[in-house]
DRENPA-3360 file (N, C-alpha, C; in nm, 2 decimals, always signed):
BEGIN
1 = XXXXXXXX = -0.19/+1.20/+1.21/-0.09/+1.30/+1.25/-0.15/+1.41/+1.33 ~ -0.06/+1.47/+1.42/-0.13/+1.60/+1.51/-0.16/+1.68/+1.44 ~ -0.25/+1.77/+1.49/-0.25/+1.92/+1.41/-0.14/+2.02/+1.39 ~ -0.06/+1.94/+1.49/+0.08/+2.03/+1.45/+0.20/+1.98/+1.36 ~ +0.15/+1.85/+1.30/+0.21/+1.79/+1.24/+0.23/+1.87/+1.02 ~ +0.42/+1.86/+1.05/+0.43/+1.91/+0.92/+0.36/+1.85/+0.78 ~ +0.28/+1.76/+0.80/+0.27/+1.70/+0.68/+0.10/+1.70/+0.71 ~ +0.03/+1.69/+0.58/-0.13/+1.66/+0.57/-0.12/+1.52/+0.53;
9 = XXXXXXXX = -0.24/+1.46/+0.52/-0.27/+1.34/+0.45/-0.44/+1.38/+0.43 ~ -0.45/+1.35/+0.29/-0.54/+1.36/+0.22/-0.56/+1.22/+0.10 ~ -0.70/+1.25/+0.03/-0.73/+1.18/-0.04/-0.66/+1.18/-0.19 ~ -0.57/+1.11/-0.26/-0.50/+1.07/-0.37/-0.60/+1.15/-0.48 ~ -0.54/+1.23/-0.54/-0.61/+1.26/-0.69/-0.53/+1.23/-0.80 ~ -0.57/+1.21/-0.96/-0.50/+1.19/-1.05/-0.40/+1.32/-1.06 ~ -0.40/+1.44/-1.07/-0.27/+1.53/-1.06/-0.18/+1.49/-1.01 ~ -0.20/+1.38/-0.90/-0.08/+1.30/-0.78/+0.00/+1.24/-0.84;
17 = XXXXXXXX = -0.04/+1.17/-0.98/+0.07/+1.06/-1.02/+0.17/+1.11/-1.04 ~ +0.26/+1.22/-1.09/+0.35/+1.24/-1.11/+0.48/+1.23/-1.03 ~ +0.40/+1.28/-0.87/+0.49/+1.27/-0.76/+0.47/+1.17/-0.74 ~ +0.39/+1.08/-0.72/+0.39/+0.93/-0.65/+0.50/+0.86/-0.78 ~ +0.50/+0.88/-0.86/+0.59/+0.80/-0.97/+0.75/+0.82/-0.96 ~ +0.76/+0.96/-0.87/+0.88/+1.02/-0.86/+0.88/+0.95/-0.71 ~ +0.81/+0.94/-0.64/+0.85/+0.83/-0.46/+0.92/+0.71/-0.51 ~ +0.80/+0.66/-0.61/+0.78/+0.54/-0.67/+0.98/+0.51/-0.67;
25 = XXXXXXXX = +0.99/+0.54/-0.78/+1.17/+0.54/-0.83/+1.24/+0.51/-0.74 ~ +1.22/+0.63/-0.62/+1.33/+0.62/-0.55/+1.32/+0.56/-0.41 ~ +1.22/+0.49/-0.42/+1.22/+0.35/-0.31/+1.21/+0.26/-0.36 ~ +1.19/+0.17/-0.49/+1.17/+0.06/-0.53/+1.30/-0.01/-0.63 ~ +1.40/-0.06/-0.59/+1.52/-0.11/-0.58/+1.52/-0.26/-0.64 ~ +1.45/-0.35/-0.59/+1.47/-0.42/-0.66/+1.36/-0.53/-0.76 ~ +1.25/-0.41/-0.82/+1.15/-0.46/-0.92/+1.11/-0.33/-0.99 ~ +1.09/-0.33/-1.06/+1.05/-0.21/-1.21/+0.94/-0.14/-1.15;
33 = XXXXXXXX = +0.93/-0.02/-1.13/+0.80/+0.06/-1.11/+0.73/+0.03/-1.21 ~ +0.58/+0.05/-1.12/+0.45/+0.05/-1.15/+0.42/+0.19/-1.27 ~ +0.35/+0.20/-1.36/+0.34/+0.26/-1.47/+0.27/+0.35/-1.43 ~ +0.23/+0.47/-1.47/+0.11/+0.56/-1.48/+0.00/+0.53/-1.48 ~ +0.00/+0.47/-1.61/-0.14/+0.41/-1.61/-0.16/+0.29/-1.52 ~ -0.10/+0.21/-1.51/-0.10/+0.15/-1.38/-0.19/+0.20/-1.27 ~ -0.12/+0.25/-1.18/-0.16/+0.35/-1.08/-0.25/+0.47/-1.09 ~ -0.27/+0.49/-1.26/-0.41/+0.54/-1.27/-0.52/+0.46/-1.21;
41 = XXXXXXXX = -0.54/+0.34/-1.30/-0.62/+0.22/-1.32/-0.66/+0.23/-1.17 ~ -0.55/+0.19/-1.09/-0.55/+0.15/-0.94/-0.67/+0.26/-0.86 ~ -0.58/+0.39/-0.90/-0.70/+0.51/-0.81/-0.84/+0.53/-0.85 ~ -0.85/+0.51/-1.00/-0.97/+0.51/-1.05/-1.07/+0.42/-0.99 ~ -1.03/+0.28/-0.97/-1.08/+0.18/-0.91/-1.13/+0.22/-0.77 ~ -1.05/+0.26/-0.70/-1.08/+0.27/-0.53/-1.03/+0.38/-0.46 ~ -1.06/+0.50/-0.53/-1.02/+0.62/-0.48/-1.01/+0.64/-0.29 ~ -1.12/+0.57/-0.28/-1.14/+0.60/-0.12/-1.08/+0.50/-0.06;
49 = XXXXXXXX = -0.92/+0.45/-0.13/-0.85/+0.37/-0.03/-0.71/+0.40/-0.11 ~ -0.71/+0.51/-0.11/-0.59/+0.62/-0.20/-0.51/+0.71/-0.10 ~ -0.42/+0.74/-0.07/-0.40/+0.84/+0.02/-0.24/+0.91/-0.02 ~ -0.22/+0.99/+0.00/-0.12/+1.12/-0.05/-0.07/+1.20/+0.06 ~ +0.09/+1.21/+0.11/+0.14/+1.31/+0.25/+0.18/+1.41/+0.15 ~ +0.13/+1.53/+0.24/+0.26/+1.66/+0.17/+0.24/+1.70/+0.25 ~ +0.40/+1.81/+0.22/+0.41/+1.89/+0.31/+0.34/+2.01/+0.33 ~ +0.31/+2.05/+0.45/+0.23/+2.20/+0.51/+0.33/+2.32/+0.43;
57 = XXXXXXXX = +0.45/+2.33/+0.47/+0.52/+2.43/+0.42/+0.61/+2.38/+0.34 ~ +0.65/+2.29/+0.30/+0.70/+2.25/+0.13/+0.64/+2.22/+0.03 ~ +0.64/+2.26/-0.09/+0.57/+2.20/-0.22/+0.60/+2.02/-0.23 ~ +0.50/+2.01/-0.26/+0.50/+1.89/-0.31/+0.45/+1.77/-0.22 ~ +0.48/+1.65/-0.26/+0.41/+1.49/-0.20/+0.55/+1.45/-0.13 ~ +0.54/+1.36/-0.01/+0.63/+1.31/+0.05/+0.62/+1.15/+0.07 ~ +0.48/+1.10/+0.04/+0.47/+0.94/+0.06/+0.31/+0.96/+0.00 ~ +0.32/+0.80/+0.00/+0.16/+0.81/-0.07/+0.14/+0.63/+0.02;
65 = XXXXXXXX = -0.01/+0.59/-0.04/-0.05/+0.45/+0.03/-0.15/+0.42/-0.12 ~ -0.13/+0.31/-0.17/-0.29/+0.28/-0.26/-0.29/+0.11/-0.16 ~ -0.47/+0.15/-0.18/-0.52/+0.02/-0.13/-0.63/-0.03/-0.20 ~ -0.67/-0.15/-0.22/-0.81/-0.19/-0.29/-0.91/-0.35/-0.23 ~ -1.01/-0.31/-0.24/-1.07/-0.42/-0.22/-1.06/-0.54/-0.31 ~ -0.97/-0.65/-0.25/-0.94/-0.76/-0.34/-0.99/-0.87/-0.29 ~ -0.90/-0.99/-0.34/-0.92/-1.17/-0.34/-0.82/-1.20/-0.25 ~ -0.78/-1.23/-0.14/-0.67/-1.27/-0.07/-0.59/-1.36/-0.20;
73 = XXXXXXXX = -0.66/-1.48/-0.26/-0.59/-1.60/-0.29/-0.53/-1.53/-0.45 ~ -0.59/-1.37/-0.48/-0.55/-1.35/-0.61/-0.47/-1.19/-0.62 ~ -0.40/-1.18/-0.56/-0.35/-1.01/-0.56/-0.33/-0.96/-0.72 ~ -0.39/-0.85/-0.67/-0.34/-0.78/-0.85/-0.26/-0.81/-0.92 ~ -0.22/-0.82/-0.99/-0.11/-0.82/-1.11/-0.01/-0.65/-1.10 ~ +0.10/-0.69/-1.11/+0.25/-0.52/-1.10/+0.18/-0.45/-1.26 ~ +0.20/-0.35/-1.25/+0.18/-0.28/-1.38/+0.08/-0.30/-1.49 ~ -0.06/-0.35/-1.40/-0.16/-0.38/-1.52/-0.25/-0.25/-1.57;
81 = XXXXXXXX = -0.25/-0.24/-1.67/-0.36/-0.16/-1.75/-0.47/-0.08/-1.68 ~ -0.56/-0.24/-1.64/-0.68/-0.24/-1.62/-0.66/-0.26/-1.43 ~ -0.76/-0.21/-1.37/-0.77/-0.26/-1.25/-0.97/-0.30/-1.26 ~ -0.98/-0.41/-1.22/-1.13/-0.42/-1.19/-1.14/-0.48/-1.09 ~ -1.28/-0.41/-1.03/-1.26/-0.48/-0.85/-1.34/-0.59/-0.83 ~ -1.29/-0.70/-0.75/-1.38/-0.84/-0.79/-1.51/-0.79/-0.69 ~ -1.62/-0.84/-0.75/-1.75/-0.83/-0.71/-1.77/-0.83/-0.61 ~ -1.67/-0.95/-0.52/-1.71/-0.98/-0.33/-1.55/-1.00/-0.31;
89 = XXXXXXXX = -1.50/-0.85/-0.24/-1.35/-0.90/-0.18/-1.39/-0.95/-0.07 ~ -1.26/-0.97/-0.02/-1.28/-1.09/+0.10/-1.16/-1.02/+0.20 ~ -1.07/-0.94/+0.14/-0.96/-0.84/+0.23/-0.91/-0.69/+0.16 ~ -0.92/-0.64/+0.23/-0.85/-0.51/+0.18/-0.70/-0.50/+0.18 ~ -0.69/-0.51/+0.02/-0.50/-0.54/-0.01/-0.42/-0.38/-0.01 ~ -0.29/-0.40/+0.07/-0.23/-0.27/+0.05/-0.19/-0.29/-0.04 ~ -0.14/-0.23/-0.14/-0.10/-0.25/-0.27/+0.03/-0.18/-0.29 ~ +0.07/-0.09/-0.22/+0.19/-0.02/-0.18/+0.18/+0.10/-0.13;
97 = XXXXXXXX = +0.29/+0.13/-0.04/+0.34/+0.20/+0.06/+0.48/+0.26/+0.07 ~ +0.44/+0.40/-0.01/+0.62/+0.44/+0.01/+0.64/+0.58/+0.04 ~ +0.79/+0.56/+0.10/+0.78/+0.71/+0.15/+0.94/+0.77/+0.12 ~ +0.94/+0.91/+0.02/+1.05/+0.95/+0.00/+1.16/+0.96/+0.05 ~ +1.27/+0.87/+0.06/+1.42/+0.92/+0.12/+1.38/+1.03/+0.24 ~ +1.39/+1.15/+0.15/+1.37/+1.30/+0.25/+1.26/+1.32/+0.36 ~ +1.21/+1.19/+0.39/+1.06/+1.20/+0.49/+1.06/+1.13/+0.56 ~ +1.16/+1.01/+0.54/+1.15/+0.87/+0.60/+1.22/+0.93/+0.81;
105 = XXXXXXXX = +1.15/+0.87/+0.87/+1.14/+0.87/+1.04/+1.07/+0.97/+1.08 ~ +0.98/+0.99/+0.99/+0.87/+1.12/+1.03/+0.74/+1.11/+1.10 ~ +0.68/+0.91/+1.06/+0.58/+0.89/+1.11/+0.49/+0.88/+0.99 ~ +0.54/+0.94/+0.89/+0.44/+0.94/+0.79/+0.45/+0.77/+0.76 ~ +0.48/+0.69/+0.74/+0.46/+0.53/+0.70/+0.33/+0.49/+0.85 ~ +0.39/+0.54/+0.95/+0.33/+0.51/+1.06/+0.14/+0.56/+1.02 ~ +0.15/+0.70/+1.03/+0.00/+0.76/+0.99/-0.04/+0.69/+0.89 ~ -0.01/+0.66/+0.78/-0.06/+0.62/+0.70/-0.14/+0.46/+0.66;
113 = XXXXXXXX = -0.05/+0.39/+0.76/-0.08/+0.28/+0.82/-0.24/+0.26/+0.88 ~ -0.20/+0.37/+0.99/-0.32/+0.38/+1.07/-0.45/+0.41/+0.97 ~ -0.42/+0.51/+0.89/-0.54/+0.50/+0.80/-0.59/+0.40/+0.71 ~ -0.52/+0.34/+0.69/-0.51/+0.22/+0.60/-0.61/+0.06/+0.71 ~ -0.59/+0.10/+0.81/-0.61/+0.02/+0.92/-0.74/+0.06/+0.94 ~ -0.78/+0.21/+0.97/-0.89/+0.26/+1.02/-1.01/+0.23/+0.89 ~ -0.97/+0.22/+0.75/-1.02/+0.22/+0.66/-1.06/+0.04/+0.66 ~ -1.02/-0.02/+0.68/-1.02/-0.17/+0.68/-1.09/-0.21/+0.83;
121 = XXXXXXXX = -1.13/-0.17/+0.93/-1.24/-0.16/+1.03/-1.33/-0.10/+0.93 ~ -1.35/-0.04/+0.90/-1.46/+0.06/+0.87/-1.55/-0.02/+0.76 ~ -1.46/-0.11/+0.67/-1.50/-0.14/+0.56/-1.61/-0.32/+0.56 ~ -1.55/-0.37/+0.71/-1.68/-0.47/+0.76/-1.60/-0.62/+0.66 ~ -1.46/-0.58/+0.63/-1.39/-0.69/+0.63/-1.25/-0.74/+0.70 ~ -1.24/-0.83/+0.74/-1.19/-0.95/+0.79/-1.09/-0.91/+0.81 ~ -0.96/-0.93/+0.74/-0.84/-0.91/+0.70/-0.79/-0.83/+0.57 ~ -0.66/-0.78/+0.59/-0.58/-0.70/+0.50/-0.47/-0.84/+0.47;
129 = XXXXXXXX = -0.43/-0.77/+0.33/-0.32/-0.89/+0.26/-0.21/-0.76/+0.19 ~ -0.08/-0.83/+0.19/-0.02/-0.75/+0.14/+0.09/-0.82/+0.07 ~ +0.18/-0.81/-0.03/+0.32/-0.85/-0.06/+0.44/-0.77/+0.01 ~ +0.54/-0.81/+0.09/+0.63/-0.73/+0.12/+0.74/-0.75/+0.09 ~ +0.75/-0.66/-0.03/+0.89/-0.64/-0.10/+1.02/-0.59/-0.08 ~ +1.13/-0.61/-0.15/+1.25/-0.53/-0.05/+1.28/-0.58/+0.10 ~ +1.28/-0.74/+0.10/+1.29/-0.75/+0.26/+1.20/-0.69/+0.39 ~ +1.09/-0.62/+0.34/+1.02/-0.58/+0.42/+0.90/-0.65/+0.54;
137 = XXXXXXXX = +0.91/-0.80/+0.52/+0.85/-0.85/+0.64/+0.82/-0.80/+0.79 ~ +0.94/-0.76/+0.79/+0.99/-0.76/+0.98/+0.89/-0.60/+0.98 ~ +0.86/-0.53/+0.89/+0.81/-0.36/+0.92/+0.67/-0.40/+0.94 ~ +0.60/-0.50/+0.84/+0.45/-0.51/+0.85/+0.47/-0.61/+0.97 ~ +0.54/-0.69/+1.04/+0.55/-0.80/+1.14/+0.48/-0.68/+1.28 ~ +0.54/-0.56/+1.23/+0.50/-0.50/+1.36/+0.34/-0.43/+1.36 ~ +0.29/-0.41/+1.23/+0.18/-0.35/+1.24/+0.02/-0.53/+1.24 ~ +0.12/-0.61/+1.28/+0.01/-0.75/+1.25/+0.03/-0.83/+1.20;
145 = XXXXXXXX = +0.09/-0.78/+1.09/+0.08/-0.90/+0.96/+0.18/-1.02/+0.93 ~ +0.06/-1.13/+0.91/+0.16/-1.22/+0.93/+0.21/-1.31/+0.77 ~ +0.32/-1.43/+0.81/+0.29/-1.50/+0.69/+0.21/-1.56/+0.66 ~ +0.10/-1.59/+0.52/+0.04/-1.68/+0.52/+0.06/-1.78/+0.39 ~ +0.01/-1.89/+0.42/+0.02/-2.04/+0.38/+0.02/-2.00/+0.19 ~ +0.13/-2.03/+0.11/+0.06/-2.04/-0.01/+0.04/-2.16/-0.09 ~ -0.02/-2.14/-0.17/-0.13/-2.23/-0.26/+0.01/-2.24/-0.38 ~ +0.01/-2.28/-0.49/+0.09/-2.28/-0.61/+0.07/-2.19/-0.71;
153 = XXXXXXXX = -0.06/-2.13/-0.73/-0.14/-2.02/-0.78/-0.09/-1.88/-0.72 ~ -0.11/-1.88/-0.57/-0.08/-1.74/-0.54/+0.10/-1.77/-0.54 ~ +0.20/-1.88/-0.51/+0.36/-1.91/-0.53/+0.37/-1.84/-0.62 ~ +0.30/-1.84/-0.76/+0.35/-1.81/-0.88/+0.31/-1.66/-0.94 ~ +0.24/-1.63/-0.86/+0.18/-1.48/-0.93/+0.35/-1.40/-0.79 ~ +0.33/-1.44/-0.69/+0.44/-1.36/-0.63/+0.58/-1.34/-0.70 ~ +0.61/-1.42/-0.78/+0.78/-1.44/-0.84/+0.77/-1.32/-0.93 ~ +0.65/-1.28/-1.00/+0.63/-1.12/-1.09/+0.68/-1.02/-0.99;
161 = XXXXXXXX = +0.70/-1.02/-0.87/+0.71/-0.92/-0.75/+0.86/-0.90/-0.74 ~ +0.89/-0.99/-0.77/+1.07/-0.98/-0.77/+1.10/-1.09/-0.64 ~ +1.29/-1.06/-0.63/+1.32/-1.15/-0.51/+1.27/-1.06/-0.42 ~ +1.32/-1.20/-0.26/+1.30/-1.12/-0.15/+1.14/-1.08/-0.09 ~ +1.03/-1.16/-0.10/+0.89/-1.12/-0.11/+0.85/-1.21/-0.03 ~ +0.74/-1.17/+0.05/+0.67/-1.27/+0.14/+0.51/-1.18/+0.13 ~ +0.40/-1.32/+0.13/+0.28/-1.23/+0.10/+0.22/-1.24/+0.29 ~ +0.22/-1.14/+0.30/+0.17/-1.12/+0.48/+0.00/-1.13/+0.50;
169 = XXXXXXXX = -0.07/-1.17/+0.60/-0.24/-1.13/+0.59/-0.15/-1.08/+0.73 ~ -0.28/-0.98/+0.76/-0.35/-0.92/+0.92/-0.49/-0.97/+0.95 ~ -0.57/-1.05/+1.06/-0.67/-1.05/+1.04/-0.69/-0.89/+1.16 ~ -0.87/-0.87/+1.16/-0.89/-0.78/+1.28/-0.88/-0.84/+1.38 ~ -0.84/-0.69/+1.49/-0.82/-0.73/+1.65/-0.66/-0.80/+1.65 ~ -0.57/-0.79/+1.57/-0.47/-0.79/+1.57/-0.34/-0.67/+1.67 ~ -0.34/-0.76/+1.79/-0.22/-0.64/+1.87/-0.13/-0.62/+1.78 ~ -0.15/-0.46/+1.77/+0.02/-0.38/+1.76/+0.16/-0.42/+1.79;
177 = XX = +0.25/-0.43/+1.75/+0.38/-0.42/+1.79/+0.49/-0.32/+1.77 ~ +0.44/-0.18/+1.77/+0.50/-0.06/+1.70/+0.54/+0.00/+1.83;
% end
């Protein structure tokens, strides 16, 4: 975002979960939010692929992004306890991306992206993997991502995700379509 931009983006701390739990709610429609400890587990694991929008002159969080170094063929599990990071990821998985009602056409999904993006260059791996829930295909369609082939193993861990889910890869050097 510009320097004249209303909103920061910074690094996710645990004081965060509260408001990320409160985005959480009121963007996720059709599967059960992610827990506290959940999304503790998550930031604890990979702080430096965590990220948090607020506003300059409003209190409070407006969107957030968690990301982690995973297994393409094995995405996390919704609501687990534990997060442990496998020894040799092979893609950096968005894990979710949401942005409050009151923020949404701000750019902040857009910025956050980018970071998410700039972080995955940076990190000397291949491709990003994601699930897109809520009909959300066609939004990551623009930032790369595409469908990819499933196995019976990854079929079955996606049906925990709810209806309406497609698991997308990006590899790098992927043109934009935003």
């Amino acid at each position: 975002m510009s320097s004249s931009s209303p909103y920061l983006i910074r690094p996710m701390q645990p004081a965060d979960l509260a408001e990320v739990l409160r985005i959480q709610a009121a963007c996720f429609t059709e599967l059960v939010p992610e827990s506290e400890a959940s999304l503790a587990a998550k930031l604890q694991a990979a702080p430096e692929h965590c990220w948090v929008a607020e506003g300059t002159s409003t209190a409070g969080l407006v969107a957030y992004l968690f990301a982690l170094p995973w297994r393409a063929e094995s995405p996390p599990p919704l609501d687990a306890l534990e997060c442990v990071l496998p020894e040799q990821p092979d893609c950096l998985y968005l894990h979710d991306l949401s942005v409050d009602p009151r923020a949404r056409g701000t750019g902040l999904a857009q910025a956050l992206v980018q970071r998410f993006l700039a972080r995955l260059e940076a990190s000397g791996l291949d491709r990003a993997c994601l699930i897109a829930v809520q009909n959300s295909a066609a939004f990551w369609g623009r930032w790369g991502f595409l469908p990819s082939p499933l196995g019976p193993d990854l079929a079955a861990k996606l049906r925990s995700y709810g209806p309406n889910v497609d698991y997308l890869e990006r590899r790098m050097g992927v043109a934009l379509s935003i």
